[in-house]
C-alpha positions as CSV (number, residue, x, y, z in Angstrom):
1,X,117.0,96.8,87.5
2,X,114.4,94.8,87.5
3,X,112.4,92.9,84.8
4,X,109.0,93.8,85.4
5,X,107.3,91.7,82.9
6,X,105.0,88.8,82.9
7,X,105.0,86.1,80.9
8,X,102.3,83.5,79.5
9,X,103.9,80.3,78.0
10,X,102.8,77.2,76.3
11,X,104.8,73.6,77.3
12,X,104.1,71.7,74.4
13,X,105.0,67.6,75.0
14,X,108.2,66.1,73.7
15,X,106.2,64.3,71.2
16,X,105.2,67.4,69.4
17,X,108.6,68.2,68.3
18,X,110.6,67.1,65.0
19,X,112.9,63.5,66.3
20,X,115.7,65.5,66.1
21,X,114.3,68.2,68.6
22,X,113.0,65.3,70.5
23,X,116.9,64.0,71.3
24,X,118.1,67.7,71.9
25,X,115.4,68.4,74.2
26,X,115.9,64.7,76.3
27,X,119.5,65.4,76.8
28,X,118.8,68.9,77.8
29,X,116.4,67.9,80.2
30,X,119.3,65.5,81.8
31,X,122.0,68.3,81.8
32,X,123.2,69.3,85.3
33,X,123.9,72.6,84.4
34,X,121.1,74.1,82.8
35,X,119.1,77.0,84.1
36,X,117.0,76.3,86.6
37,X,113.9,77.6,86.9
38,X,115.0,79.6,90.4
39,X,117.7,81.4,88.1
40,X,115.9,81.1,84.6
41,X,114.3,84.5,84.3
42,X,117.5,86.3,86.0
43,X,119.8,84.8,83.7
44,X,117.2,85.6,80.4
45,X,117.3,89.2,81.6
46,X,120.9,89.6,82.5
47,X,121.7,88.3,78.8
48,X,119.4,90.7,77.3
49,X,120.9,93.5,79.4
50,X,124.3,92.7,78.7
51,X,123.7,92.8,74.8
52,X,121.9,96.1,75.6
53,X,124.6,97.9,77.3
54,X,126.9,96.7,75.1
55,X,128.8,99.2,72.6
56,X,127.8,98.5,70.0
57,X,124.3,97.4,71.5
58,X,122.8,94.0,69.9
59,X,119.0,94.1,69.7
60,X,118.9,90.0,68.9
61,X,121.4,87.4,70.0
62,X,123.7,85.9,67.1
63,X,122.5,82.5,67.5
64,X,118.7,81.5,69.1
65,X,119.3,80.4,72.7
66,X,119.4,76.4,73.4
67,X,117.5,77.0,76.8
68,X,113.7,76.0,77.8
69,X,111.7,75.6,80.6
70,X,110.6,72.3,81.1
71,X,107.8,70.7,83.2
72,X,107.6,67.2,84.1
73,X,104.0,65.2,84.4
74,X,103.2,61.8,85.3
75,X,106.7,60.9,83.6
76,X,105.7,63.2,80.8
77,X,108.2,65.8,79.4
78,X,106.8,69.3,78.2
79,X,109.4,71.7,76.6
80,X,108.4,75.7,76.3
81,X,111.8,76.7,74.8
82,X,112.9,80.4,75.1
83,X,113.5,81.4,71.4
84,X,115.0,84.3,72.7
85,X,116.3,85.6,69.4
86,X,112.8,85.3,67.8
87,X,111.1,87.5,70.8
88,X,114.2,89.8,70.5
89,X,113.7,90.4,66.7
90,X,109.8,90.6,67.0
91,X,110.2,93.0,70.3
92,X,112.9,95.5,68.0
93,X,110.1,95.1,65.5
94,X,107.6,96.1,67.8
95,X,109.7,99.3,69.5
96,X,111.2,100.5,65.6
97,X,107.3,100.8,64.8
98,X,106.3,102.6,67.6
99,X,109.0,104.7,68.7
100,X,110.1,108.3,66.4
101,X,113.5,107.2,64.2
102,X,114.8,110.3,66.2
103,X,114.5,108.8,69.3
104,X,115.1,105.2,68.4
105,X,118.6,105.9,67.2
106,X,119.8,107.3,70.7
107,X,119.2,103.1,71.9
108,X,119.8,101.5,68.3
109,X,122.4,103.5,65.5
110,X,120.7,103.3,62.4
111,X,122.9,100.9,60.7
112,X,122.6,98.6,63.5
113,X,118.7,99.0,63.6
114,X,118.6,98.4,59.9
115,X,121.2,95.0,59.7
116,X,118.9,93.8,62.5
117,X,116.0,94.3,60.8
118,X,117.4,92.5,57.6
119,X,118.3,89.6,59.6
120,X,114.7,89.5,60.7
121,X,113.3,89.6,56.9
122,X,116.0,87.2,55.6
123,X,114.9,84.5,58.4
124,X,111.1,85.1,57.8
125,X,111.8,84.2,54.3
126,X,113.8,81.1,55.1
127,X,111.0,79.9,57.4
128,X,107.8,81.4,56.3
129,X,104.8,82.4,59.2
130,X,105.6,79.2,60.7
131,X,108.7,80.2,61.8
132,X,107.2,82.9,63.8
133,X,105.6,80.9,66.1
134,X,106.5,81.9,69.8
135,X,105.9,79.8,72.8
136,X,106.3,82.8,75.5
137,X,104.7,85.9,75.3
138,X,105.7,89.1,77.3
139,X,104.0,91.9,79.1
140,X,105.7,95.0,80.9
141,X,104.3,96.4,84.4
142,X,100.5,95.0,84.0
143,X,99.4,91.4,82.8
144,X,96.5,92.1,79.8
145,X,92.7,91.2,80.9
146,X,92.9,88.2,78.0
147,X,95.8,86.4,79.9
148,X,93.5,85.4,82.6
149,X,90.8,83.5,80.9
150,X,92.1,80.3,79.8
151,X,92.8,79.7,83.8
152,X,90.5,78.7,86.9
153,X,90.9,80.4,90.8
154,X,91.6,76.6,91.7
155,X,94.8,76.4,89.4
156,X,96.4,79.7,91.5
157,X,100.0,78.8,93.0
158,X,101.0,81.3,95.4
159,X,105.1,81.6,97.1
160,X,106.0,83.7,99.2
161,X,109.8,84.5,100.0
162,X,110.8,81.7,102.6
163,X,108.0,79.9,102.8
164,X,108.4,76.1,102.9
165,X,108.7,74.1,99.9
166,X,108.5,69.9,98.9
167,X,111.7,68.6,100.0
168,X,112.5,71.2,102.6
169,X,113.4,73.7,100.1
170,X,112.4,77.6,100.3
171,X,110.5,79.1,97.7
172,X,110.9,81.7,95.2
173,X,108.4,84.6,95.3
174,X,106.5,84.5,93.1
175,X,102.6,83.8,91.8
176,X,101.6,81.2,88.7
177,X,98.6,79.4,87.3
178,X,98.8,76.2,85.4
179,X,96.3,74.3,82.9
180,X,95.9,71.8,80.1
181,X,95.4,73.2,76.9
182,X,92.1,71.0,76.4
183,X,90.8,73.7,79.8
184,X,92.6,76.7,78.2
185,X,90.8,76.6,75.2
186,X,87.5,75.7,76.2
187,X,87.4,78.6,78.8
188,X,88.8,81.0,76.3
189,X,86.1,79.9,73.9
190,X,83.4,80.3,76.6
191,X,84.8,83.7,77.1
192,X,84.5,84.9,73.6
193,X,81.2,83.3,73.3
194,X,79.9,85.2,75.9
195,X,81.9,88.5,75.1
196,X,80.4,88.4,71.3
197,X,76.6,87.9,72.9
198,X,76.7,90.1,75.2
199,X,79.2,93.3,74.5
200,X,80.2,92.4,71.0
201,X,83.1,93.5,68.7
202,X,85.2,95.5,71.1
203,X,88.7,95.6,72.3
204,X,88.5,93.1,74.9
205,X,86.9,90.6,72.4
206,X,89.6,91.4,69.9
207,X,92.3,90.4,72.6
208,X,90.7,87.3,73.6
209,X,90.2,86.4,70.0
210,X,93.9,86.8,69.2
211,X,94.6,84.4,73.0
212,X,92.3,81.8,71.2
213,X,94.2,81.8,67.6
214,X,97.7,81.7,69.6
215,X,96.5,78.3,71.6
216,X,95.2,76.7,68.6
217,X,98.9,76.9,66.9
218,X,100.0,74.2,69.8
219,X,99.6,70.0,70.4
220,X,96.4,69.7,72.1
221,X,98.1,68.1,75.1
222,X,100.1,71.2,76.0
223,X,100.1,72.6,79.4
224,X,99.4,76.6,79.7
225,X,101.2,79.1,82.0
226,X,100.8,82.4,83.2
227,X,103.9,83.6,85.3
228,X,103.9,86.6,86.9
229,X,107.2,87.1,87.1
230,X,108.7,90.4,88.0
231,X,105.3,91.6,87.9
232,X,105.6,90.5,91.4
233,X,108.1,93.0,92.8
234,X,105.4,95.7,92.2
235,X,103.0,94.0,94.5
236,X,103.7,93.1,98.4
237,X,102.7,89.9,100.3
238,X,99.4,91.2,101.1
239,X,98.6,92.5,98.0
240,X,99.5,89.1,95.9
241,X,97.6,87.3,98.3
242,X,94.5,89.2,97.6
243,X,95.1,89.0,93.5
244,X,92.0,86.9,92.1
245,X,92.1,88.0,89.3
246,X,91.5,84.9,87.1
247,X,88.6,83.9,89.9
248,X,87.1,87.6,89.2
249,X,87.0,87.5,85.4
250,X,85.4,84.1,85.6
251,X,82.4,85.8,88.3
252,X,82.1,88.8,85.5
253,X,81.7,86.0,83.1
254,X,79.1,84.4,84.5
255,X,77.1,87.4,85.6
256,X,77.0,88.5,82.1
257,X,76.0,85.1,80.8
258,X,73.4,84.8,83.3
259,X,71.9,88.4,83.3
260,X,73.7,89.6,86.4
261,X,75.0,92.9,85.1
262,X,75.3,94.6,88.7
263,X,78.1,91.7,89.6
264,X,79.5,91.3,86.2
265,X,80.5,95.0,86.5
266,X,81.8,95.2,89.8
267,X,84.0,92.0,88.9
268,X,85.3,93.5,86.0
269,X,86.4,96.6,87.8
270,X,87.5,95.3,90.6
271,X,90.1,93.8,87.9
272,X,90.7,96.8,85.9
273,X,91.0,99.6,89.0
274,X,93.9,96.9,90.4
275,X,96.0,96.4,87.4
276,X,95.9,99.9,86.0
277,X,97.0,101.1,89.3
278,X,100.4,98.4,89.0
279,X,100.7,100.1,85.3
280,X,100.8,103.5,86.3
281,X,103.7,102.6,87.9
282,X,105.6,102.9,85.0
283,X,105.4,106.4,85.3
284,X,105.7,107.2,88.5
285,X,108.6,109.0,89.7
């Protein structure tokens, strides 16, 4: 099966973590066999099934996982790590609060479910609201409207399977956008400027809102990622080619900053009709 999620992440510099960290995350970096980013996400979602599957299942690895992405810049080292037991705990905190005990139970047994769930509390304690601070955030079979804003059309990096990469290498499909966080912030705070102005307190302000508090818990020299994943096996070549959707939330921007309601609208839906269809998906037979 595969993952269909998307995934925005935050590379914050080596600099920005404790010395210690720092060492960890240098030798990590100079490790032959770490994941790669080709393999990362496979390997991430092959752990996570395998715990799954198991008998008895485990919603949240023992230990947290001593992977990360990394990205290199002019001789710059930025580290998003995985944190995979944090997201783990948080997602099982997410699915016991929206999902009938009933039905829960038939993935989780109860006793399971609740030992989980006191591991959780008992490292909340230990570490406070700090501690809950995730680099990587996930979204199943559609990417949220908020996720595009802190990007620009320019930044779009599009592969397709066997196309030509530096160095002779072939690509892995796949379609990302990359950004300082100095860019990322400003256009997220355009964005709510705008939104508040114009529309006010609704649900897509409230999204964008929560984008802009998430970016301001990072170094201000970060770098900002939206993947897209396995978002991408829903979608064929011609399809991903046609995807601007970061370019058409910045056009509905600017028509509703500059009275232009006509293209502000058809911007915006041309964004919605496209990624609701990918959701329905989900439900499709």
């Amino acid at each position: 099966m595969l993952p269909y999620a998307a995934y925005l992440r935050v590379y914050e510099p080596l600099t920005a973590f404790s010395p210690t960290e720092r060492v960890s995350w240098q030798a990590y970096a100079e490790t032959s066999d770490r994941p790669r980013r080709a393999s990362a996400l496979h390997t991430e979602h092959g752990e996570a099934v395998a715990r799954l599957i198991g008998v008895p299942p485990v919603p949240a690895p023992v230990h947290e996982s001593s992977n990360a992405y990394l990205r290199r810049v002019d001789d710059v080292l930025y580290v998003c790590p995985w944190q995979s037991r944090l997201r783990s705990w948080l997602a099982f905190s997410r699915f016991r609060g929206t999902t009938p005990t009933t039905v829960a139970e038939r993935f989780v047994p109860l006793s399971i479910a609740e030992q989980t769930a006191d591991d959780f509390d008992r490292f909340k304690r230990r570490g406070g609201a700090s501690a809950l601070r995730t680099h990587i955030r996930t979204s199943t079979w559609h990417i949220p409207t908020s996720w595009f804003l802190p990007f620009d059309g320019g930044e779009r990096w599009l592969a397709l399977d066997g196309e030509a990469a530096a160095g002779g290498t072939t690509t892995t499909r796949n379609l990302i956008y990359v950004t300082s966080m100095a860019h990322a912030r400003r256009r997220v705070a355009r964005a709510l400027q705008i939104l508040r102005r114009q529309v006010g307190d609704v649900g897509i302000t409230e999204e964008v809102e929560d984008v802009a508090r998430w970016l301001e818990e990072f170094h201000p020299h970060s770098l900002v990622e939206l993947d897209y994943g396995g978002i991408v096996h829903l979608m064929d070549d011609e399809r991903l080619r046609a995807d601007q959707s970061v370019a058409e939330l910045a056009a509905a921007l600017t028509g509703l900053d500059t009275g232009q309601e006509e293209l502000a609208f058809a911007m915006y839906q041309r964004v919605i009709t496209r990624w609701r269809s990918i959701q329905l998906l989900e439900s499709a037979n």
